[in-house]
Backbone as CSV, one residue per row, in Angstrom:
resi,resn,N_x,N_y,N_z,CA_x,CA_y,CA_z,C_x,C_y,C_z
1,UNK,158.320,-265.023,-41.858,157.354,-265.019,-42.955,156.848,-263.602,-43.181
2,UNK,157.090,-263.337,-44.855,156.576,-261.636,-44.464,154.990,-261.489,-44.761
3,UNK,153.947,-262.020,-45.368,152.999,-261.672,-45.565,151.870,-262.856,-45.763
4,UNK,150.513,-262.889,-44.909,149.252,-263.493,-45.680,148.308,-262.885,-46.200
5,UNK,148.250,-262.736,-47.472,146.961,-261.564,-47.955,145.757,-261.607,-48.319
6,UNK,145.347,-263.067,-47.647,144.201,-263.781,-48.331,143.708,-264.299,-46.679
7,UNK,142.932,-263.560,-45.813,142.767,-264.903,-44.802,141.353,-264.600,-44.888
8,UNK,140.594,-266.206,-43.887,138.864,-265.451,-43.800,138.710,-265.828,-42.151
9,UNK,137.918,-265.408,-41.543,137.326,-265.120,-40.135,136.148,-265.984,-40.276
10,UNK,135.932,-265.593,-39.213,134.115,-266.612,-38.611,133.012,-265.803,-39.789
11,UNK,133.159,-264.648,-40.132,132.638,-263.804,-41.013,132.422,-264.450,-42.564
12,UNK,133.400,-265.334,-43.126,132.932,-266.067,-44.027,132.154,-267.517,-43.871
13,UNK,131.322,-267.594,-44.548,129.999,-268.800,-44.381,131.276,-270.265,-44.163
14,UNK,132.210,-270.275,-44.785,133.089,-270.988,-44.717,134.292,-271.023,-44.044
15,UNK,134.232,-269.579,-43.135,135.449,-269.762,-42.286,135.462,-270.490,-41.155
16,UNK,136.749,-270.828,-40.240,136.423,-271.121,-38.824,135.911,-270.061,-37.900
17,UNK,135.365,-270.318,-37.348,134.705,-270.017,-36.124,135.240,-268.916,-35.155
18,UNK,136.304,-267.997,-35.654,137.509,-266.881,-34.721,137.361,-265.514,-35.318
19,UNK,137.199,-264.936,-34.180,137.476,-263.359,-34.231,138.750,-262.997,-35.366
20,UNK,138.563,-262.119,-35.198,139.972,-261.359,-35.816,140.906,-261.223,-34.548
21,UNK,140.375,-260.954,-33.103,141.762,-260.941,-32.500,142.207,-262.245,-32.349
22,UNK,141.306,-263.302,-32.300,142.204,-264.208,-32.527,142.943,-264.546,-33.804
23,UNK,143.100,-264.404,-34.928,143.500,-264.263,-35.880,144.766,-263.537,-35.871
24,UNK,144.797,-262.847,-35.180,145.952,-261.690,-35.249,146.506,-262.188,-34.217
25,UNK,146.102,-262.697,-33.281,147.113,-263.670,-31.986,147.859,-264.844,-32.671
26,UNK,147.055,-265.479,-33.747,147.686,-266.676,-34.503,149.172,-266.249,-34.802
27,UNK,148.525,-265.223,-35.880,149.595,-264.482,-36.898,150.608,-264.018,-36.571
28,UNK,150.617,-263.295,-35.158,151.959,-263.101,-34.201,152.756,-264.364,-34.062
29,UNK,151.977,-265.271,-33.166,152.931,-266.410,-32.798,154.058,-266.958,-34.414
30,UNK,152.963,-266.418,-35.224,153.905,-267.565,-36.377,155.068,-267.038,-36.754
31,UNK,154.921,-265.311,-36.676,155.978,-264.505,-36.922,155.421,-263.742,-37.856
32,UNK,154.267,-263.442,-38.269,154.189,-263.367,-39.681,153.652,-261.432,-39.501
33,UNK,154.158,-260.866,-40.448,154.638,-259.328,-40.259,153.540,-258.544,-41.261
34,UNK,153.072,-259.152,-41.983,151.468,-258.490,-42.503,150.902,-259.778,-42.642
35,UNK,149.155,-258.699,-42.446,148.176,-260.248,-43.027,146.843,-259.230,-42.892
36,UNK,145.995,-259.708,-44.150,144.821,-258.903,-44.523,143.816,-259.923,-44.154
37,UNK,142.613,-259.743,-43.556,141.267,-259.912,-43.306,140.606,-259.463,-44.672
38,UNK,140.311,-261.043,-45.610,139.616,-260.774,-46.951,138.245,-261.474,-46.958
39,UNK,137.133,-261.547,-45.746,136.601,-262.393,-46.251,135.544,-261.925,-47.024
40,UNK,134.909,-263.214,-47.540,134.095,-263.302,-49.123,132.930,-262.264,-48.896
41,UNK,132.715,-261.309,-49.870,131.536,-260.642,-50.244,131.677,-261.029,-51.519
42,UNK,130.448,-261.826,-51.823,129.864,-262.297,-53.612,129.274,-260.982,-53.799
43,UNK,129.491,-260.347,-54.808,128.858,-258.705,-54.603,127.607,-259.188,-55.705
44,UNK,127.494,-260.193,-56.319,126.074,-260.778,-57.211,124.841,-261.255,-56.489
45,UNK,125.295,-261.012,-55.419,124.046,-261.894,-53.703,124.225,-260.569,-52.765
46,UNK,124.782,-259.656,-53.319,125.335,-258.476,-51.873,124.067,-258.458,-51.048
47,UNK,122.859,-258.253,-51.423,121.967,-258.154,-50.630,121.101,-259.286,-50.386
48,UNK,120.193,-258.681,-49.454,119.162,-260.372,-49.237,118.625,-261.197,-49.978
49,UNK,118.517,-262.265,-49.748,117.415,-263.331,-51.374,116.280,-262.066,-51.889
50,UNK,115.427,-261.708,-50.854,114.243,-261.467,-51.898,114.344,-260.058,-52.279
51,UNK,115.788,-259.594,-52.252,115.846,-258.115,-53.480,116.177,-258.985,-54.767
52,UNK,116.433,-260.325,-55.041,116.600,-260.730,-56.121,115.851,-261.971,-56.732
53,UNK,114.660,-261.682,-55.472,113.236,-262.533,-55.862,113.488,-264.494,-56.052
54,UNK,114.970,-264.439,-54.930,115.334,-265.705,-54.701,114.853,-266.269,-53.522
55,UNK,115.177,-267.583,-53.702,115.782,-268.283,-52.190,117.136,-268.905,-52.004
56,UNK,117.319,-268.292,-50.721,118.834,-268.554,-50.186,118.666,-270.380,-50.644
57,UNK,119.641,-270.730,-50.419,119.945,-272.024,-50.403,121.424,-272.611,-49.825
58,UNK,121.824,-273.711,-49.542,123.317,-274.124,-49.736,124.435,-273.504,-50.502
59,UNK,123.789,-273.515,-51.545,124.672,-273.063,-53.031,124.745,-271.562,-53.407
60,UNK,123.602,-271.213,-52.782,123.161,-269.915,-53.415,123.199,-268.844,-51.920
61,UNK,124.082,-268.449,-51.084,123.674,-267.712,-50.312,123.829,-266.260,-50.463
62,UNK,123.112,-265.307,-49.937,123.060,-263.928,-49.621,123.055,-262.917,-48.832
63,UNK,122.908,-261.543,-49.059,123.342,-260.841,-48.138,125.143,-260.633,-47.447
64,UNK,125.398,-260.201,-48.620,126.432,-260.180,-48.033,127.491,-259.140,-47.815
65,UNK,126.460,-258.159,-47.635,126.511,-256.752,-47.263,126.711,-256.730,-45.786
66,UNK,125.918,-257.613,-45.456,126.003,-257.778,-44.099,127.702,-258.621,-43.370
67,UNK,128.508,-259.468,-44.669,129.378,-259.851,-44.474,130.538,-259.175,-44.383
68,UNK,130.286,-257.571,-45.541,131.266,-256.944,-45.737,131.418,-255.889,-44.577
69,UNK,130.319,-255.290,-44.096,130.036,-254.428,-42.690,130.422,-254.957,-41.334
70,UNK,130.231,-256.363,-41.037,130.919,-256.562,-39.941,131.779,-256.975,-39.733
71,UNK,132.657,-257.893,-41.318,134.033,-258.246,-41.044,135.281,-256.742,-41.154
72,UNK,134.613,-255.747,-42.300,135.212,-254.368,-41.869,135.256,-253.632,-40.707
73,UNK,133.948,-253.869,-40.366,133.840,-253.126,-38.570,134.632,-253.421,-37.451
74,UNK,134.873,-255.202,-37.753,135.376,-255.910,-36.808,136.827,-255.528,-36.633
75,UNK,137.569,-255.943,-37.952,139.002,-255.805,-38.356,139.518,-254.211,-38.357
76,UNK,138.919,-253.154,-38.999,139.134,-251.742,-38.806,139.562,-251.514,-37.258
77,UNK,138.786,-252.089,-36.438,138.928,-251.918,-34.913,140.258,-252.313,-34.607
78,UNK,140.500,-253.412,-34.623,141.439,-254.383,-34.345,142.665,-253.583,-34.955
79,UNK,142.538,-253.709,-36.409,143.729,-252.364,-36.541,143.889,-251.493,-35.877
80,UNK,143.282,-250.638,-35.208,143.679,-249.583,-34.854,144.325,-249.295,-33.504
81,UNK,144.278,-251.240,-32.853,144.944,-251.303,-31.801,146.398,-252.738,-31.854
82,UNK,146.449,-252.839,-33.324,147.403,-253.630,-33.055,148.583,-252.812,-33.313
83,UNK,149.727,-254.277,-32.301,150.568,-254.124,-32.543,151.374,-254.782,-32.898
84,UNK,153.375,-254.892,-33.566,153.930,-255.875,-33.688,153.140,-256.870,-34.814
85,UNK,152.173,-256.098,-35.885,151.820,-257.415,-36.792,151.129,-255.847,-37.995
86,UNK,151.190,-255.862,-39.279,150.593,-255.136,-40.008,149.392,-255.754,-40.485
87,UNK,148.403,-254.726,-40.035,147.381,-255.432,-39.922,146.131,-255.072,-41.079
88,UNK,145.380,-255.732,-41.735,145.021,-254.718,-43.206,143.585,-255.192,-43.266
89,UNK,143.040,-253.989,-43.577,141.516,-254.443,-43.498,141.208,-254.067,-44.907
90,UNK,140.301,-255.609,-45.274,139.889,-255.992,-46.687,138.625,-256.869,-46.697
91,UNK,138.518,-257.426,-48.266,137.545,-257.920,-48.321,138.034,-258.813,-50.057
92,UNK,137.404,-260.134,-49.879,137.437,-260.823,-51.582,136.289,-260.898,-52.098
93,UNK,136.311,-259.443,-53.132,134.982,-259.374,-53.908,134.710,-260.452,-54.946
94,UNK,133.973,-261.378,-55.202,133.428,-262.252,-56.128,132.699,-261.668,-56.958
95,UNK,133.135,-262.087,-58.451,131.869,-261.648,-59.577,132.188,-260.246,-59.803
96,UNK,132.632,-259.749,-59.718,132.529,-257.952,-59.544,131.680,-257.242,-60.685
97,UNK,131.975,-258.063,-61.981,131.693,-257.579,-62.670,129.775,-257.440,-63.084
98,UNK,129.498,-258.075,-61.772,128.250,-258.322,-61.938,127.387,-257.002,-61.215
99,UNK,127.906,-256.398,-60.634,127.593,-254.434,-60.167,129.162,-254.323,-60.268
100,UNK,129.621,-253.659,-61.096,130.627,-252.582,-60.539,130.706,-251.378,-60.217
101,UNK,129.507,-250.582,-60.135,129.399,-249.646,-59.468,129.306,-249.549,-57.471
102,UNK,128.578,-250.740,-57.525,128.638,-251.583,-56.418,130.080,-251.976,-55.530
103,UNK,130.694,-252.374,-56.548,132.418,-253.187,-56.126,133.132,-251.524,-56.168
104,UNK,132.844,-250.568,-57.025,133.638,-249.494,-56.469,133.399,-248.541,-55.101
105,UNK,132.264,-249.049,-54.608,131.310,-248.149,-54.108,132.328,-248.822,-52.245
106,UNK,132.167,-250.263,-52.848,133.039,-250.923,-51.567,134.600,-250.742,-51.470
107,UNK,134.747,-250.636,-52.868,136.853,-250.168,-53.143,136.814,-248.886,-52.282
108,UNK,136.288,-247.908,-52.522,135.969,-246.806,-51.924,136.094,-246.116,-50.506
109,UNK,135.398,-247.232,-50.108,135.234,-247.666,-47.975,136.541,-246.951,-47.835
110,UNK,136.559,-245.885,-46.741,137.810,-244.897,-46.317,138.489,-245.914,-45.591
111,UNK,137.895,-247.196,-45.102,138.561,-248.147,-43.977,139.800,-249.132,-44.366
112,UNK,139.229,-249.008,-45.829,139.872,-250.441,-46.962,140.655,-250.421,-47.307
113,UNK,141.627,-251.088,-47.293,143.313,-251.154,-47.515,143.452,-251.776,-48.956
114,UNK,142.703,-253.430,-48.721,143.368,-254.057,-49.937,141.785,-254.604,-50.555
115,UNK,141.299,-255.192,-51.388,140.632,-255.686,-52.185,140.759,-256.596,-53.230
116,UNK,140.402,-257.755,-53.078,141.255,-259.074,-53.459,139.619,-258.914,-54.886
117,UNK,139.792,-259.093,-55.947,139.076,-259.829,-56.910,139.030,-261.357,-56.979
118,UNK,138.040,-261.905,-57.285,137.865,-263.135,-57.758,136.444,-263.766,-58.523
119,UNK,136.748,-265.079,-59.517,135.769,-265.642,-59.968,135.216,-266.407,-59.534
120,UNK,134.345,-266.944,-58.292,133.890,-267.971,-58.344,132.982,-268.301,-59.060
121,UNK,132.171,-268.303,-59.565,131.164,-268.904,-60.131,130.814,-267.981,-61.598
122,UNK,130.215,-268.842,-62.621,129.883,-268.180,-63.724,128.370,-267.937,-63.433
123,UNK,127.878,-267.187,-64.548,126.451,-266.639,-64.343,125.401,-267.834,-64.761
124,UNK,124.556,-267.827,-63.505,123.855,-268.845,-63.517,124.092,-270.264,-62.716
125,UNK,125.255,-270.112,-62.271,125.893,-271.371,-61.839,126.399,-270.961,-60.135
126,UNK,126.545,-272.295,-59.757,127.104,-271.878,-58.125,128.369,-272.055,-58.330
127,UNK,128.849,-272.040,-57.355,130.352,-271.758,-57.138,131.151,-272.816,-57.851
128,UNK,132.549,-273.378,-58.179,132.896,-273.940,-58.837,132.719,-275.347,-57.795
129,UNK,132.788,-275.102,-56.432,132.945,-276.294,-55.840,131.676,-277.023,-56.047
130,UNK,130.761,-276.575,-56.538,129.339,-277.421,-56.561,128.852,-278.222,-57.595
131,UNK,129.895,-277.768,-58.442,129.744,-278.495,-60.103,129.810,-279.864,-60.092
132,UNK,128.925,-280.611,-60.912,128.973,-282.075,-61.169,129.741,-282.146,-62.512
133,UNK,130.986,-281.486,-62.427,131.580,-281.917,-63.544,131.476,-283.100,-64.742
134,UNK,130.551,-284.181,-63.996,130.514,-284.901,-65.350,129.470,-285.022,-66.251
135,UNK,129.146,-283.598,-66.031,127.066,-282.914,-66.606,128.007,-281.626,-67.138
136,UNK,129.058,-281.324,-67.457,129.571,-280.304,-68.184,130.311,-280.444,-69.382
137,UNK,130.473,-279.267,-70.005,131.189,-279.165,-71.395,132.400,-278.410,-70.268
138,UNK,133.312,-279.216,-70.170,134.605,-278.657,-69.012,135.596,-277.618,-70.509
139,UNK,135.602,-278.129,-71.244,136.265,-276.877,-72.311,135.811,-275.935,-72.323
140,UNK,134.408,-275.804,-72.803,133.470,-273.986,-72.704,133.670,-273.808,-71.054
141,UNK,133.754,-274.381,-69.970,133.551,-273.784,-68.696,134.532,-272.817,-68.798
142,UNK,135.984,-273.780,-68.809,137.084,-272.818,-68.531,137.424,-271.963,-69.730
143,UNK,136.972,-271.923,-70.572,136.886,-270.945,-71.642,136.442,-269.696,-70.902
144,UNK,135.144,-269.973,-70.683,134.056,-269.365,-69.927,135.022,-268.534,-68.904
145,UNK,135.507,-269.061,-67.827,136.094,-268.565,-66.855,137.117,-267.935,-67.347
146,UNK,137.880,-268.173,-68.026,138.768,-267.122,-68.345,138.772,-265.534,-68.675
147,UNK,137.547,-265.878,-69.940,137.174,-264.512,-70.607,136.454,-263.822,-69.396
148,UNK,135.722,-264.579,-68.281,135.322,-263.320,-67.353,136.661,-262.854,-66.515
149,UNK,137.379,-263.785,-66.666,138.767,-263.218,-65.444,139.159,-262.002,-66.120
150,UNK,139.684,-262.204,-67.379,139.679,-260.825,-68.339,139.081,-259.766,-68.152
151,UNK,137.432,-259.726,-68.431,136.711,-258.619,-67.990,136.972,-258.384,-66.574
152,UNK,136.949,-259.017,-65.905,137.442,-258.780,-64.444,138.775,-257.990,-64.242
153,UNK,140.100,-258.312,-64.843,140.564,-257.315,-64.823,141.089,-256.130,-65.281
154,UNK,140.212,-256.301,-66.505,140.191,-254.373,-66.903,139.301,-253.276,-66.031
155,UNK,138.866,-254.047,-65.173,138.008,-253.019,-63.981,139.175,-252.104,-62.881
156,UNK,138.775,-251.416,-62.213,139.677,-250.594,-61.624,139.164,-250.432,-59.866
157,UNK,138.694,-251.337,-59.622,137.943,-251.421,-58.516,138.341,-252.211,-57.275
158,UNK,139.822,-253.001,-57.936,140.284,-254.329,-57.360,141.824,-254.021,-56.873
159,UNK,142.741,-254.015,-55.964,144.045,-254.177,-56.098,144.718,-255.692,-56.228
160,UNK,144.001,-256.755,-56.217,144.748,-258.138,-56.255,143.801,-259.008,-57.011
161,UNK,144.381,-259.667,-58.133,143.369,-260.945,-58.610,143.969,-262.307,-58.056
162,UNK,142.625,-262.509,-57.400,143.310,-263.763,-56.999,142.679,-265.039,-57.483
163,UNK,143.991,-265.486,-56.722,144.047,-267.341,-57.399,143.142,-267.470,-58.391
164,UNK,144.157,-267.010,-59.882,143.704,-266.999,-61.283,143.129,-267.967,-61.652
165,UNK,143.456,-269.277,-61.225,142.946,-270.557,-61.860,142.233,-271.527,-60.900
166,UNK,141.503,-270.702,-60.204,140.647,-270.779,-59.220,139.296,-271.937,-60.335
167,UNK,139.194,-271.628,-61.539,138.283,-272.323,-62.361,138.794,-274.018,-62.206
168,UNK,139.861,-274.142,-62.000,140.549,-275.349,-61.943,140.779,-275.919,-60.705
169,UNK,139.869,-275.925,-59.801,140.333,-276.170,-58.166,139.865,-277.295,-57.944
170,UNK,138.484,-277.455,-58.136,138.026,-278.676,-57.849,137.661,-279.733,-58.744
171,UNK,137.916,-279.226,-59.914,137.903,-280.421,-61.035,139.022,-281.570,-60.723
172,UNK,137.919,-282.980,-61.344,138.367,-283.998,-60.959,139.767,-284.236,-62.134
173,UNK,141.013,-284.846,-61.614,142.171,-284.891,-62.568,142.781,-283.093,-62.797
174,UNK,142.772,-282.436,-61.963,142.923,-281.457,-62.637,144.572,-281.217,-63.029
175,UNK,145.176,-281.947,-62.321,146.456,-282.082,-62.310,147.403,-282.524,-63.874
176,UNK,146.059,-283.269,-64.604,146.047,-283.693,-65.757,145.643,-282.607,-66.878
177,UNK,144.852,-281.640,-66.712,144.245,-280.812,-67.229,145.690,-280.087,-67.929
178,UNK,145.113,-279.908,-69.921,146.059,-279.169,-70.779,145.662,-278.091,-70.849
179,UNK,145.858,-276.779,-69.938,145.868,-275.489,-70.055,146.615,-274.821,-71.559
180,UNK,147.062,-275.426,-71.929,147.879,-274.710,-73.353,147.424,-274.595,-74.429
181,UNK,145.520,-274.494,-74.826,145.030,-274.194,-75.258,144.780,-272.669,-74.543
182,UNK,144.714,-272.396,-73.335,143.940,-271.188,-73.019,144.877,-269.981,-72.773
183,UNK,146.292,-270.804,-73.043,147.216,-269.393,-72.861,146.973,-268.729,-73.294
184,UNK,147.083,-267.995,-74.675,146.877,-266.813,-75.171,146.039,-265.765,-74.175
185,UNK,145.098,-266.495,-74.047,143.937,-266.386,-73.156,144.475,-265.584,-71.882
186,UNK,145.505,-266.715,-71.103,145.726,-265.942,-69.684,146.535,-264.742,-70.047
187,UNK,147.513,-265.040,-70.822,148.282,-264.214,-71.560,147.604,-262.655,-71.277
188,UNK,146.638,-263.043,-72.291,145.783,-261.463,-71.965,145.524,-260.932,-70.585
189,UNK,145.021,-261.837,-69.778,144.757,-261.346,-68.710,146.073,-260.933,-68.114
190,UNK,147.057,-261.562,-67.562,147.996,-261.321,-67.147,148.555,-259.571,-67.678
191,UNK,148.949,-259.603,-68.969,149.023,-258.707,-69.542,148.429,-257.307,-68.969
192,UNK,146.808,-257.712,-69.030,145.808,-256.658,-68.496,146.298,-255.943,-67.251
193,UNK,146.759,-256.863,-65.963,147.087,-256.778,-64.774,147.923,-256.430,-65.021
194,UNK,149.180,-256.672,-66.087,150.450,-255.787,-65.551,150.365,-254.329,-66.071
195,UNK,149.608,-254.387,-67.043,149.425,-252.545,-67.871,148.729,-251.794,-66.562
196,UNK,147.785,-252.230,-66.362,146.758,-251.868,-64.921,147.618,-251.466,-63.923
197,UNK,148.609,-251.596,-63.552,149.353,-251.766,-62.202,148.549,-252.788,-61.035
198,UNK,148.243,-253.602,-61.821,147.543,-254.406,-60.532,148.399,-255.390,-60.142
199,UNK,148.120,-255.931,-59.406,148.981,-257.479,-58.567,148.569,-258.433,-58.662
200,UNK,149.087,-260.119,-58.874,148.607,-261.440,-58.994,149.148,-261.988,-57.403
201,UNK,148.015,-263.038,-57.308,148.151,-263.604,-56.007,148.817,-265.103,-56.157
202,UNK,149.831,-265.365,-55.739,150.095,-266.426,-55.567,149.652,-267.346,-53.996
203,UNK,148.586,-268.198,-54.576,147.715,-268.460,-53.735,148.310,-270.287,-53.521
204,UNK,148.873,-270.163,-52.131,149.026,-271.692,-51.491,148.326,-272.403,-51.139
205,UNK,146.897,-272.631,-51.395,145.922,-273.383,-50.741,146.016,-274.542,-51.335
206,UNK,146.051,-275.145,-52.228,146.762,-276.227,-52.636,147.454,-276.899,-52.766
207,UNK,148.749,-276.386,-51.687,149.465,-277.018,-51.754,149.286,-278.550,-50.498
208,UNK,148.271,-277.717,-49.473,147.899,-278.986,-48.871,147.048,-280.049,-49.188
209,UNK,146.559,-280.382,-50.589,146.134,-281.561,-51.349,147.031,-282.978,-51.576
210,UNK,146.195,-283.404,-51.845,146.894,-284.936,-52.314,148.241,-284.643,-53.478
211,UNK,147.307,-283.980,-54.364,148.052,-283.423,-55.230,148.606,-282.352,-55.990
212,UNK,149.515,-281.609,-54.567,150.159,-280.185,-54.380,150.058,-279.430,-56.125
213,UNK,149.296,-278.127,-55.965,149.462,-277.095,-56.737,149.422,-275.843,-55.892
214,UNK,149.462,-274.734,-56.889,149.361,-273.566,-56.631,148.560,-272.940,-57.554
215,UNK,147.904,-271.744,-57.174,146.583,-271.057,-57.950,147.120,-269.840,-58.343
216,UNK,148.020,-269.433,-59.023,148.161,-270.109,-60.542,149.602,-271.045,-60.265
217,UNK,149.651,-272.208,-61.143,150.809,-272.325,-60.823,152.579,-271.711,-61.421
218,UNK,153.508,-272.038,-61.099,154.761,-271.399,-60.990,155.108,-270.707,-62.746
219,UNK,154.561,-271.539,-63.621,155.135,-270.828,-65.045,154.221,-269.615,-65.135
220,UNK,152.832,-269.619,-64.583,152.240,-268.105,-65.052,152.576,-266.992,-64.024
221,UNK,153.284,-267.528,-62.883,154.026,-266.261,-62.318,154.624,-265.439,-62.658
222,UNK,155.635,-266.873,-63.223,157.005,-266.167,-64.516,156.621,-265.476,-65.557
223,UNK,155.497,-265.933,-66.311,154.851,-265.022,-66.959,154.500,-263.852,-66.983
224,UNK,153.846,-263.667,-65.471,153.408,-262.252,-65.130,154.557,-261.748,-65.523
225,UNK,155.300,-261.564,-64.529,156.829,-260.887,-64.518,157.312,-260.759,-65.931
226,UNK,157.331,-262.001,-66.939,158.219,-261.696,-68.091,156.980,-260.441,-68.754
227,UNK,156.059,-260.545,-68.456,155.128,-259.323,-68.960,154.790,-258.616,-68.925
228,UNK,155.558,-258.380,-67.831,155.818,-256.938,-66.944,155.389,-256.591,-65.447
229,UNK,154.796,-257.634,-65.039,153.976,-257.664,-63.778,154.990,-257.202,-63.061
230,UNK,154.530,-256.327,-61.973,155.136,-255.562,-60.864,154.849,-255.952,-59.493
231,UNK,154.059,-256.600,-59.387,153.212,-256.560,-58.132,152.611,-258.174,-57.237
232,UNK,153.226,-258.465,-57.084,152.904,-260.026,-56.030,152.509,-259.820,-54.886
233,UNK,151.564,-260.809,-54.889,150.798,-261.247,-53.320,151.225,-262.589,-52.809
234,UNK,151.591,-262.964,-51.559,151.351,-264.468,-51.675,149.974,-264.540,-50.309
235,UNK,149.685,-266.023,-50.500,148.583,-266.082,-49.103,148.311,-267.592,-49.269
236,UNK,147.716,-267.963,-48.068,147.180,-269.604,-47.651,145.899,-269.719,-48.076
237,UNK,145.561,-268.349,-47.996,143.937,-268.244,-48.309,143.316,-268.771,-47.361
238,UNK,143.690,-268.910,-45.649,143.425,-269.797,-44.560,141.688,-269.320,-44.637
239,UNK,141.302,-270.592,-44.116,139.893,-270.474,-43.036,140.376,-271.042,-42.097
240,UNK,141.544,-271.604,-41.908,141.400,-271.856,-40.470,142.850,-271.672,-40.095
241,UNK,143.066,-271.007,-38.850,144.410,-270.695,-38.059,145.539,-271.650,-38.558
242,UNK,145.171,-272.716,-38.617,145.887,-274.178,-38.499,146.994,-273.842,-39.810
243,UNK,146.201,-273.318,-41.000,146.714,-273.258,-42.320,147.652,-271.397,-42.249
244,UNK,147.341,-271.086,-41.758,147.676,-269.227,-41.693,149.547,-268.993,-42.088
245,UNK,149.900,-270.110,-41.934,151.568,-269.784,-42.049,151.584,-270.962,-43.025
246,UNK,151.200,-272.027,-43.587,151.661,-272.893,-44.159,152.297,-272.814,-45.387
247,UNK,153.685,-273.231,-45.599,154.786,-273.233,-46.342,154.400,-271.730,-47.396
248,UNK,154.454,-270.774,-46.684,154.737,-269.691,-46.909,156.122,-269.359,-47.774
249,UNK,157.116,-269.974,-46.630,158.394,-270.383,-47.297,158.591,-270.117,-48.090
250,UNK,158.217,-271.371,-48.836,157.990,-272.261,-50.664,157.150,-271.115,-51.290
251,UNK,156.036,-270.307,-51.256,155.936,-269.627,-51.515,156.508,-268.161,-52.076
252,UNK,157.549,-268.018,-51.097,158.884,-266.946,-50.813,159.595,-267.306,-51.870
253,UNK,159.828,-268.122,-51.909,161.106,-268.565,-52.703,160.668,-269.051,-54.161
254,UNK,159.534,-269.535,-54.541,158.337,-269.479,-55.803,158.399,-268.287,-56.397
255,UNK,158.630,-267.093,-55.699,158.576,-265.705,-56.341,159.821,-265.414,-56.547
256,UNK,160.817,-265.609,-55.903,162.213,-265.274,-56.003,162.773,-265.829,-57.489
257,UNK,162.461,-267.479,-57.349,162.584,-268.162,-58.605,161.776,-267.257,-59.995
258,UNK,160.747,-266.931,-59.963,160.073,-266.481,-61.053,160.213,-265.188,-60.950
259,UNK,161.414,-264.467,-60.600,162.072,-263.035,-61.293,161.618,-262.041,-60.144
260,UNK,160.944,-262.203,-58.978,160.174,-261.011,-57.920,161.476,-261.345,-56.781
261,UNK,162.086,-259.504,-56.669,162.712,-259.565,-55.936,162.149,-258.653,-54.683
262,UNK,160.442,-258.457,-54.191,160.294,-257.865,-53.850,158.232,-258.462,-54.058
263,UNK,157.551,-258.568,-52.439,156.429,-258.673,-52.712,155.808,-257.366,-52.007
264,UNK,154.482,-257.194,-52.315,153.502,-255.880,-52.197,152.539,-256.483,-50.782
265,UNK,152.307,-255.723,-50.263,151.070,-255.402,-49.582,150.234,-253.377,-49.998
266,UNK,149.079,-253.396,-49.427,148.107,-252.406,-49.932,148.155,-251.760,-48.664
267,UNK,148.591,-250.167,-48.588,147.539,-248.926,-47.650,146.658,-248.405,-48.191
268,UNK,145.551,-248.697,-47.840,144.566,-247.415,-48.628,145.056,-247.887,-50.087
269,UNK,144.899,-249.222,-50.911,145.302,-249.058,-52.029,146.233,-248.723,-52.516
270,UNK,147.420,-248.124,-51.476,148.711,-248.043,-51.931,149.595,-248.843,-51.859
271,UNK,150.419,-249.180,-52.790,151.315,-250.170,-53.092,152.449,-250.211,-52.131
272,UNK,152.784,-251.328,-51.382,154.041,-250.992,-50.641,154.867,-252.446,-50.650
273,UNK,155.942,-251.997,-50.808,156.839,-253.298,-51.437,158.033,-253.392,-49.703
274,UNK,157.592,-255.030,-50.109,158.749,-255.623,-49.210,159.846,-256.404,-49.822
275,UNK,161.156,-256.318,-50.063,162.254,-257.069,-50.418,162.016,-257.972,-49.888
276,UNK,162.192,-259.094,-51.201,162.296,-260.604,-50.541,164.205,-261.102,-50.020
């Protein structure tokens, strides 16, 4: 297996409970020859509730400055003594667009290899997993989500957007859901990312559902590529060890099918390609 570029540690509110060396002990056994430490900094909560005259909550947590400092501290280390595994120290900025002076300020970090973008949540709202979808206008949401994925990636602060259709994860039926109103839509974005030189993540976390997808799934890969996209990620997006290699494979061969003869990992933001 050549790459996971999406994993999270005890460091995310939602990860399991493991170091990074254990993480990197996983990642050996499986075989697997890179893998980035991304976990979540919401850079819209970066700091404590009451610089933003909140309260933490379930839905709403903060500080997560404090998330990005010790899962970098932790993993930087760990790099610098592994071996037999490429080892990449990162972080998945949420919202970015909500400081980007902020999100460059963290692209920046001399330590930081890769930098995963993402949308969770729109403004005002918690994360997508918290939605009572049946108290929504689900057309304006993902409208909604799109046009910020857009602004999201004309920023220059990010090397990977991930799992594009992350707006679509936990909606109920989503499997049913007619995206072919919003092409044009991704269209653009995609587009954006390939003029950018940036990279799309083909994100497997779905495939362990009832009802197997992928974030994005297989035609907007092809897309990227027919649009010039250069640059693929794949990942499990694990929180937990258990998931860290899962059908990676299928993944491998998802990109091969949709025109990538060759996926990326990040040094320092630099692009480095592995033949598939």
């Amino acid at each position: 297996m050549l790459m996971n570029l999406h994993t999270h540690t005890r460091h995310s509110y939602d990860g399991e409970n493991v170091s990074v060396a254990d993480r990197v002990r996983a990642a050996k056994l499986l075989g697997l020859r890179v893998m980035a430490v991304t976990d979540h900094v919401e850079v819209n909560r970066f700091y404590a509730a009451d610089h933003y005259n909140a309260v933490e909550s379930e839905q709403f947590l903060y500080h997560f400055g404090k998330t990005f400092a010790d899962s970098v501290d932790e993993t930087s280390r760990e790099q610098a003594q592994c071996e037999g595994l490429i080892l990449l120290t990162g972080a998945e900025l949420g919202q970015i667009t909500s400081d980007v002076p902020l999100a460059r300020q963290l692209y920046d970090d001399p330590r930081v290899d890769i930098i995963l973008a993402s949308v969770h949540e729109m403004h005002d709202m918690p994360d997508f997993y918290f939605l009572d979808y049946s108290r929504i206008d689900i057309a304006k949401l993902i409208r909604d989500y799109f046009e910020e994925a857009l602004r999201t990636a004309a920023l220059d602060c990010f090397d990977v957007f991930a799992h594009l259709t992350y707006g679509l994860r936990y909606m109920p039926g989503r499997e049913q859901f007619d995206l072919s109103p919003y092409e044009p839509l991704i269209d653009d974005i995609l587009r954006t990312l390939a003029i950018n030189g940036k990279a799309l993540e083909l994100n497997g976390s779905g495939l362990r559902k009832k009802h197997p997808y992928t974030d994005p799934d297989f035609r907007f890969i092809r897309r990227f590529r027919e649009l010039g996209g250069k640059y693929l990620t794949i990942s499990t997006d694990a929180h937990e060890s258990a998931f860290l290699g899962y059908r990676l494979d299928d993944l491998e061969d998802m990109a091969r099918a949709a025109g990538f003869d060759a996926l990326t990992y990040y040094r320092r933001h630099e692009p480095v390609m592995m033949p598939l």
